[in-house]
MARBA-3410 file (N, C-alpha, C, O; in Angstrom, 1 decimal):
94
-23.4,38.1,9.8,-22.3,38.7,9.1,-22.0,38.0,7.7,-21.9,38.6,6.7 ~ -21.9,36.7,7.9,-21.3,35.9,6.3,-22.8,35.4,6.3,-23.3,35.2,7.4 ~ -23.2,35.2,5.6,-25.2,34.6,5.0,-24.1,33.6,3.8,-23.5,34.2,2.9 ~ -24.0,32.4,4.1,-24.1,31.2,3.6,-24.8,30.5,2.4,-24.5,29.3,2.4 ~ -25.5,30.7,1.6,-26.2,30.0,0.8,-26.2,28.5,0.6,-25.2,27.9,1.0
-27.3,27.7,0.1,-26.9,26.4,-0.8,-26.1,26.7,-2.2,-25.2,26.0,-2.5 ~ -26.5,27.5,-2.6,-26.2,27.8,-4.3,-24.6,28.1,-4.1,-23.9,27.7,-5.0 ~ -23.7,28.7,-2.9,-22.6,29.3,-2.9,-21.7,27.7,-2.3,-20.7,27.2,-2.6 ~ -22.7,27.2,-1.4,-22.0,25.9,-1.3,-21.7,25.0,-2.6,-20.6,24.6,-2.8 ~ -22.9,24.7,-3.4,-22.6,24.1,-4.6,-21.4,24.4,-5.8,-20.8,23.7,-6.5
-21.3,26.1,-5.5,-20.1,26.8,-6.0,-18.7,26.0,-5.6,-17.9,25.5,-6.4 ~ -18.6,26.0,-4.6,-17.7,25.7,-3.8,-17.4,24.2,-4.2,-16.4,23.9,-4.9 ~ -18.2,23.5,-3.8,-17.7,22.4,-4.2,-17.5,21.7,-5.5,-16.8,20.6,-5.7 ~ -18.2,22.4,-6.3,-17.9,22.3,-8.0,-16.5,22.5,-8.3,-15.7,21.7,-8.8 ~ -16.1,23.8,-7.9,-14.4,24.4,-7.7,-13.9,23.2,-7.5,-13.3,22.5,-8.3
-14.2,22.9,-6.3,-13.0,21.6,-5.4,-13.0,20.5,-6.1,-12.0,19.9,-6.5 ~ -14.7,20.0,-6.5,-14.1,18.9,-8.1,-13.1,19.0,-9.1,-12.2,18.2,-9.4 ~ -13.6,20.4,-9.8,-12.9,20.7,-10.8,-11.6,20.5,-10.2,-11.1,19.5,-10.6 ~ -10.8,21.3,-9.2,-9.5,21.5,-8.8,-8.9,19.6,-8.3,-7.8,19.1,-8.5 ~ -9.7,19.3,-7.8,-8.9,18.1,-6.9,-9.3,16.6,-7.9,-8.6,15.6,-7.9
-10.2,16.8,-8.5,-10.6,15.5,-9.2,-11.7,14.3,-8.7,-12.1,14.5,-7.6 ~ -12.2,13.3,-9.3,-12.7,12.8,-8.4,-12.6,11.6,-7.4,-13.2,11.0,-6.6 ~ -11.4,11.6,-8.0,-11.0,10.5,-7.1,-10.1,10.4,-6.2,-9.7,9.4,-5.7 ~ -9.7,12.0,-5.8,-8.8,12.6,-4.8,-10.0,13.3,-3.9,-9.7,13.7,-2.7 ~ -11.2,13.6,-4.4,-12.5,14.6,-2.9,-12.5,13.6,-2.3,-12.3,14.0,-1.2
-12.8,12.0,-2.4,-13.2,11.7,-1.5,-11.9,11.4,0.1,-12.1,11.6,1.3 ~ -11.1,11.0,-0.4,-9.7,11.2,0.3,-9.8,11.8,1.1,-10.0,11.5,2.3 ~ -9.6,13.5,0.2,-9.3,14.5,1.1,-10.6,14.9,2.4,-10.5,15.5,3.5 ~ -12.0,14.1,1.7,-12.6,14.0,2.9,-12.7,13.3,3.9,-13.5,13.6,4.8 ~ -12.0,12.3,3.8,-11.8,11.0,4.7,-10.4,11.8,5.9,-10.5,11.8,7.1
-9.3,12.4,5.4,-8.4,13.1,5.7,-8.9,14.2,6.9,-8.4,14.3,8.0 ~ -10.0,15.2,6.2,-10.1,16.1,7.0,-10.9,15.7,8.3,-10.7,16.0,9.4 ~ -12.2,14.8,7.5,-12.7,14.3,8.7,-12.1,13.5,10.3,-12.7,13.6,11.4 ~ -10.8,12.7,10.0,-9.6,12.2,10.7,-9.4,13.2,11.2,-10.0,13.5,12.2 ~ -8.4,14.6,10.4,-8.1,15.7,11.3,-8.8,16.0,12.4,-8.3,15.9,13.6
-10.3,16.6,12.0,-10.6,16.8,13.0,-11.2,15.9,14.0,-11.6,16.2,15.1 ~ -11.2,14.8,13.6,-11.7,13.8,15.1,-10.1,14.1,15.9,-9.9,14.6,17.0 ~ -9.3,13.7,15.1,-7.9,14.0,16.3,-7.8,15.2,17.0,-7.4,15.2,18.2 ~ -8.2,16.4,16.0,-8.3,17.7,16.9,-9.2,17.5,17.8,-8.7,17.7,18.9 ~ -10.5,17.1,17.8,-11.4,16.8,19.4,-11.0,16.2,20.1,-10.9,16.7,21.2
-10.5,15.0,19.8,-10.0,14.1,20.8,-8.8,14.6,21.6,-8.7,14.3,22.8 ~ -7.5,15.6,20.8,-6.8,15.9,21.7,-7.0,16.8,22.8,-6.4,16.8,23.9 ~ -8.1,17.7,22.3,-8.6,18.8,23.0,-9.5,18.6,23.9,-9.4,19.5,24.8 ~ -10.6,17.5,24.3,-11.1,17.2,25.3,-10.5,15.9,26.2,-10.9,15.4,27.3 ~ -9.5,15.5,25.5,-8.9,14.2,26.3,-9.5,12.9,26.3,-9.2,12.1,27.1
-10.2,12.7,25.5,-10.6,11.6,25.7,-10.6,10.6,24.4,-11.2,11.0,23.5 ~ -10.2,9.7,24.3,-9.9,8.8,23.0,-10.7,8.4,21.9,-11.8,8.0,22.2 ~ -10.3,8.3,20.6,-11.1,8.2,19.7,-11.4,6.6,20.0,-10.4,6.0,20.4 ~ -12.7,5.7,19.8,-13.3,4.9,20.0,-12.8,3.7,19.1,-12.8,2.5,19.1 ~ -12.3,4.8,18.2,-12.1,3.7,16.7,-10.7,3.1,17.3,-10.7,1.9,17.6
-9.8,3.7,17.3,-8.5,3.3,17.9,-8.0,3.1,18.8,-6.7,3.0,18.8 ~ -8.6,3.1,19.8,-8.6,2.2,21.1,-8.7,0.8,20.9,-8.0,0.0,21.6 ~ -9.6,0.3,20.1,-10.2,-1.1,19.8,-8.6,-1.6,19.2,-8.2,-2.8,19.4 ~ -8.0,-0.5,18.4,-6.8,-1.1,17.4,-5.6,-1.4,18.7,-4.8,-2.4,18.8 ~ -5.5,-0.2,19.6,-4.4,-0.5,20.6,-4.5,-1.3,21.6,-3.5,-1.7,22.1
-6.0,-2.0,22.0,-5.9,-3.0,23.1,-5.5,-4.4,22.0,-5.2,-5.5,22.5 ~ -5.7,-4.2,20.8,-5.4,-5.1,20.3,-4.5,-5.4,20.3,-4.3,-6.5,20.9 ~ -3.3,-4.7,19.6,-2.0,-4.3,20.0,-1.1,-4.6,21.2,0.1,-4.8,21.1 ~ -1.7,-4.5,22.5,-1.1,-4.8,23.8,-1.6,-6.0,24.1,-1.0,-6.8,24.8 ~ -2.5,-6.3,23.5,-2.8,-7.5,23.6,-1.8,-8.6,23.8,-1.8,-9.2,24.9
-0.8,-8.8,22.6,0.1,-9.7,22.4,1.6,-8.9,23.4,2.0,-7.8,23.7 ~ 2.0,-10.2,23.6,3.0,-10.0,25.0,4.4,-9.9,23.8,4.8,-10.5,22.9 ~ 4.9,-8.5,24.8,6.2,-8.0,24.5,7.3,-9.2,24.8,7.1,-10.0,25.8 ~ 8.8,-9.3,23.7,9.2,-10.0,24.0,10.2,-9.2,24.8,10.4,-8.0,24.6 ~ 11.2,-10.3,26.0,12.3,-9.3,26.6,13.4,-9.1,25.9,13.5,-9.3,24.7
14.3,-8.9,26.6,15.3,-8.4,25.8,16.2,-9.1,25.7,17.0,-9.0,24.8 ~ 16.1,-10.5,26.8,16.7,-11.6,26.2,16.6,-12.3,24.9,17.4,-12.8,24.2 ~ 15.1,-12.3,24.9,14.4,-13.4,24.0,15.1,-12.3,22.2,15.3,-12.9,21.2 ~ 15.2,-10.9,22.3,15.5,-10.2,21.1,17.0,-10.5,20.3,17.2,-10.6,19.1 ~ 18.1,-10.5,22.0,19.1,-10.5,22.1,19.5,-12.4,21.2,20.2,-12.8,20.2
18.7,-13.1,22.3,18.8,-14.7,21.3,18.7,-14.8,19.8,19.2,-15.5,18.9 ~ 17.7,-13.9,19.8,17.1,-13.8,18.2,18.0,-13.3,17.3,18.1,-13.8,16.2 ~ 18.6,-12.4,17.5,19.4,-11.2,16.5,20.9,-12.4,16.9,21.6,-12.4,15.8 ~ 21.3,-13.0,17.4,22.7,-13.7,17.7,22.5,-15.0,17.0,23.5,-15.7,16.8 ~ 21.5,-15.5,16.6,21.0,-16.8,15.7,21.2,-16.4,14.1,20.4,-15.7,13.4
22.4,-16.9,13.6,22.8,-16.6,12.2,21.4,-16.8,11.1,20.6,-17.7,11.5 ~ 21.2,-16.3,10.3,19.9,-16.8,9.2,20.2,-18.1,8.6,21.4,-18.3,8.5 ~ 19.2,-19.3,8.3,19.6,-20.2,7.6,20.0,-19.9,6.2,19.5,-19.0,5.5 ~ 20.8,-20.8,5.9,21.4,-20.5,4.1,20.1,-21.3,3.8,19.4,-22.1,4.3 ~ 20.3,-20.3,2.3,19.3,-20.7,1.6,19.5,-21.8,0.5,20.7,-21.9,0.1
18.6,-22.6,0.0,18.6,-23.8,-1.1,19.8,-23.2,-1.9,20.9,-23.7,-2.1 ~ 19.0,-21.8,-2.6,20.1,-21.4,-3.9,21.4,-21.3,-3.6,22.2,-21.4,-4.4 ~ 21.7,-20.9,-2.2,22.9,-20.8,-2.3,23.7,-21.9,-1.7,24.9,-21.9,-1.8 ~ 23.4,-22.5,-1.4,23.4,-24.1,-1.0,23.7,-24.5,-1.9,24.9,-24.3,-1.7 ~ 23.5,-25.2,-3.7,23.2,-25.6,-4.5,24.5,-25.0,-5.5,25.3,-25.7,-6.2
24.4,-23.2,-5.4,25.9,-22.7,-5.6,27.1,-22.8,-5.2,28.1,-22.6,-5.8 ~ 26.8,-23.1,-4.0,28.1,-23.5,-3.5,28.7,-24.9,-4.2,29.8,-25.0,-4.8 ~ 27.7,-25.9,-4.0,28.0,-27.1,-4.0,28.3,-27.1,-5.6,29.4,-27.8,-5.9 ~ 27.8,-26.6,-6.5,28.6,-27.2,-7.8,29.5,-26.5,-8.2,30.0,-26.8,-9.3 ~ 30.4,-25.0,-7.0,31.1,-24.6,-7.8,32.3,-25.0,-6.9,33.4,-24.5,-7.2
32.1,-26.3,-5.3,32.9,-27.0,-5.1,33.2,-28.6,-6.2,34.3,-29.1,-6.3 ~ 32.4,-28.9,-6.6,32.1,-30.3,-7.9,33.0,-29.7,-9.0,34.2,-30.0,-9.0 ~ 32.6,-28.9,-9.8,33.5,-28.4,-10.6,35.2,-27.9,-10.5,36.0,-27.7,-11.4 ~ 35.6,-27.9,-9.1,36.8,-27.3,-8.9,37.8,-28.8,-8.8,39.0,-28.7,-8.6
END
């Protein structure tokens, strides 16, 4: 039904230079190519290879609890030099 050519391909992607530039095709092929590994991967279930490696990395490191978050966030920040330094001469001067 559609007969494909090389010559109609080369059409095609001349267009998409002209329109997108060259330093946006390769992107957008890095983009589509992602798309669709995500579309396979969600559609037969089974995980992309590449990002697996990224999430056991990820779980790797041990979650902290909610005490250890709770300690953290209740620990005022240290003052800093500068303002250390402001303070102190605009108690000297008074």
């Amino acid at each position: 039904m559609f007969d494909i050519s090389p010559v109609q391909i080369m059409i095609v992607l001349a267009i998409a230079l002209l329109i997108f530039g060259p330093k946006r095709l390769p992107e957008l092929g890095r983009n589509l190519g992602s798309g669709i590994r995500d579309f396979k991967s969600g559609i037969t279930g089974e995980p992309d290879p590449a990002t697996t490696s990224v999430t056991h990395a990820v779980a790797a490191e041990p979650m902290p609890t909610a005490e250890e978050l709770i300690k953290d966030a209740a620990q005022p920040a240290p003052v800093g030099a500068d303002e250390a330094a402001a303070d102190h001469r605009a108690t000297a001067s008074v």
